[in-house]
N, C-alpha and C positions, 0 to 999 in steps of 0.2 A: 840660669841653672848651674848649679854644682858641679862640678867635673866629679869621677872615680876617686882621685886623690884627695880634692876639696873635700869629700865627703867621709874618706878613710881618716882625717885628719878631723874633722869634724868631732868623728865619733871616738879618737884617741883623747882629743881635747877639753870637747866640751865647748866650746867658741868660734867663728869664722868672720872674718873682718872683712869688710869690702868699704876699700877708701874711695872716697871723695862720691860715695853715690848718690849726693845732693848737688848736681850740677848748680856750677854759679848762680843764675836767675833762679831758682827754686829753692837755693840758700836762702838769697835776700830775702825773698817770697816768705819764706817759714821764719826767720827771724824776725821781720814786722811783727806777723802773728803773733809770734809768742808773745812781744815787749808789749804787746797793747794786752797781757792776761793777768789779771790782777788773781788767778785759780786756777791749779793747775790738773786737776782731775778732770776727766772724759773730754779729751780735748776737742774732737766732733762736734760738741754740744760747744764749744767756745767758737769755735771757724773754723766751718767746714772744708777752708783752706790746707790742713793740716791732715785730710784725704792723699793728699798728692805727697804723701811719707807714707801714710799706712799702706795704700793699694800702687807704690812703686815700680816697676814691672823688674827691675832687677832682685828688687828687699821679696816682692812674690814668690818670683821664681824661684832664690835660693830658701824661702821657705817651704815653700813646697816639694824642694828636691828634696829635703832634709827628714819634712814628715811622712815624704809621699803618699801623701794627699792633695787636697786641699785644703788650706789653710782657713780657720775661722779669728776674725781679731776678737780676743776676749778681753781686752781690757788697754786702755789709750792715757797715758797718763804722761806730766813733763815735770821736771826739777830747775828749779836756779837755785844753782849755790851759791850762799854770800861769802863776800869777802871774812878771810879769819876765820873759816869755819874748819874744824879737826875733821879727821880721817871717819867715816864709817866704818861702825862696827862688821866686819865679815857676817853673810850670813847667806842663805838660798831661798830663791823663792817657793821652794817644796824638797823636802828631805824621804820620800822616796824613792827604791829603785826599781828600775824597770832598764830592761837589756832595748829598750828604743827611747826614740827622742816621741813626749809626749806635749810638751808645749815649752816653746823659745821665747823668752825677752828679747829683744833689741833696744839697745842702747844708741840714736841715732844725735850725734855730737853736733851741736850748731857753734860752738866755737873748739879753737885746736886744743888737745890736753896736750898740756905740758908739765916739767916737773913739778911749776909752782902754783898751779891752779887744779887740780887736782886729778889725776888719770883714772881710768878704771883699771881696778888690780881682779886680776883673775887666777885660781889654781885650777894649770889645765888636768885633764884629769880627774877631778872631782864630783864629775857629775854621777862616778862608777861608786862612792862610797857608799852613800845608800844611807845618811846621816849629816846632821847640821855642823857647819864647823866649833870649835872648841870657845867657849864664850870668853870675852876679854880678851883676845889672840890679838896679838902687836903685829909686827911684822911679820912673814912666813918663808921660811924658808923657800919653797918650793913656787911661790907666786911670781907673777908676772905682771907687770906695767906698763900699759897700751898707750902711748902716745903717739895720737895719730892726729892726722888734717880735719880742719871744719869740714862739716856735712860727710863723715866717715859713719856707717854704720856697722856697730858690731852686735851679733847673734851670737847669745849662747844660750845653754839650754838651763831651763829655769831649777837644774839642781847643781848646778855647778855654783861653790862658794865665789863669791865677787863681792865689792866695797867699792867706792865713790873715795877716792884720795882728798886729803884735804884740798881746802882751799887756801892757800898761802899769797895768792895775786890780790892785784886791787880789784880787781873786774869781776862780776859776775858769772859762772859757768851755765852755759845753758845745754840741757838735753831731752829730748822727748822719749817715751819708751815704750810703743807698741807692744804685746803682749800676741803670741798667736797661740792656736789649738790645731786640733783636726776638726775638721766642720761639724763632725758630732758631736763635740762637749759643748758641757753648760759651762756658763759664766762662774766666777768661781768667786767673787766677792758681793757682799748682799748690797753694797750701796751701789753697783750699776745698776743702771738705771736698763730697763727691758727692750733688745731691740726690735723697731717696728717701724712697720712703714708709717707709722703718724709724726715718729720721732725723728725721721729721715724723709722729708716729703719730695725732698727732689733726687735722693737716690730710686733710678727706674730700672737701673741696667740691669739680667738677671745674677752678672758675675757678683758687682757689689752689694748687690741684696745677698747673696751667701756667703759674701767673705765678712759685712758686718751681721750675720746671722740672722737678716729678716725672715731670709727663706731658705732653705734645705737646699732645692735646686741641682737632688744629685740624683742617678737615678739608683730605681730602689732593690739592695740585692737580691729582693723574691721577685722581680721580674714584672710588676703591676701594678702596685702599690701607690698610689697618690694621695697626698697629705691632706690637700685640697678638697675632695672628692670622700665622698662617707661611704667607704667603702667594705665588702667583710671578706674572709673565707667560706666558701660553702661548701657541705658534707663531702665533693666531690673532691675537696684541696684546691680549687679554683677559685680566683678573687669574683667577687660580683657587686656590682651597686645595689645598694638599701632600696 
């Protein structure tokens, strides 16, 4: 969980870094994975290995503190950069505003950024502008450059402008990118695939059923209400079963 200041800082920024949250063995662990993914969309659906990043109890917590809520993951996805490859264009994952944090990327790094493989550049800040940054934009004045340790995962919130730095190393970049919501939103790109227990047959727990959005699993703010159960309002304002 976030501290007061973590979260003040948060919300001036737009980003929160928590290094090295992929203890050593669960490093290893996730970089197998990846090097055996010839695709890098819904990574669930590649190795369910790659659960023990998304439902992390620290990467959790500090999402939760952030949305307070609970957190729903909407979207699971991983990049390798090739060697030689240029800087990404600046851009946001949604350009509008809203005075709260409505859903966070994480960028969770399985190898170190450094100058010449390429960092995430972020302008803190810009999650307040309420607009996409300026297209073709070079370098920026006001930006920042994260170089930080393997298994570092950085959160920021999906309107803050951010870019992938070149790739100038010989070596591959590897990173995965959880995506979270509030447990109420809908998914938000057409090619996910629908989450369900057919599609998850050995998620049973009912936390991980609500954090990948099989089930609700909250309770409901008219005080009765289950999803499950075909249920109505009757003349009196009292729920009742059909």
């Amino acid at each position: 969980m976030l501290t007061s200041s973590q979260k003040e800082e948060f919300n001036k920024n737009g980003y929160h870094i928590i290094e090295r949250m992929l203890e050593v063995d669960l490093l290893a662990q996730i970089c197998h994975a990846f090097d055996q993914l010839d695709e890098y969309r819904n990574l669930l659906d590649r190795d369910i290995t790659f659960l023990g990043v998304a439902n992390h109890p620290i990467l959790v917590s500090a999402i939760e503190s952030i949305l307070e809520s609970r957190p729903q993951l909407l979207q699971f996805d991983g990049i390798a950069r090739q060697p030689d490859t240029p800087d990404q264009g600046w851009h946001a994952d949604f350009t509008f505003y809203c005075d709260r944090p409505l859903m966070l990327n994480v960028g969770v790094y399985l190898d170190e950024l450094m100058v010449d493989n390429g960092p995430i550049c972020v302008v803190p800040g810009s999650h307040k502008y309420g607009e996409p940054p300026p297209k073709d934009a070079g370098n920026l004045s006001d930006e920042v450059r994260l170089m930080v340790p393997a298994g570092t995962a950085v959160i920021f919130d999906c309107t803050t402008w951010h870019r992938g730095g070149g790739n100038r190393s010989g070596n591959v970049r590897r990173a995965i990118f959880p995506t979270y919501g509030h447990y109420w939103m809908k998914r938000f790109e057409t090619w996910m695939p629908y989450a369900s227990e057919e599609r998850f047959p050995e998620i049973t727990s009912p936390e991980l059923q609500a954090l990948l959005g099989i089930a609700l699993n909250m309770p409901s703010a008219y005080g009765g209400y289950d999803e499950k159960a075909v249920v109505r309002k009757g003349l009196d304002g009292k729920w009742e079963s059909n």
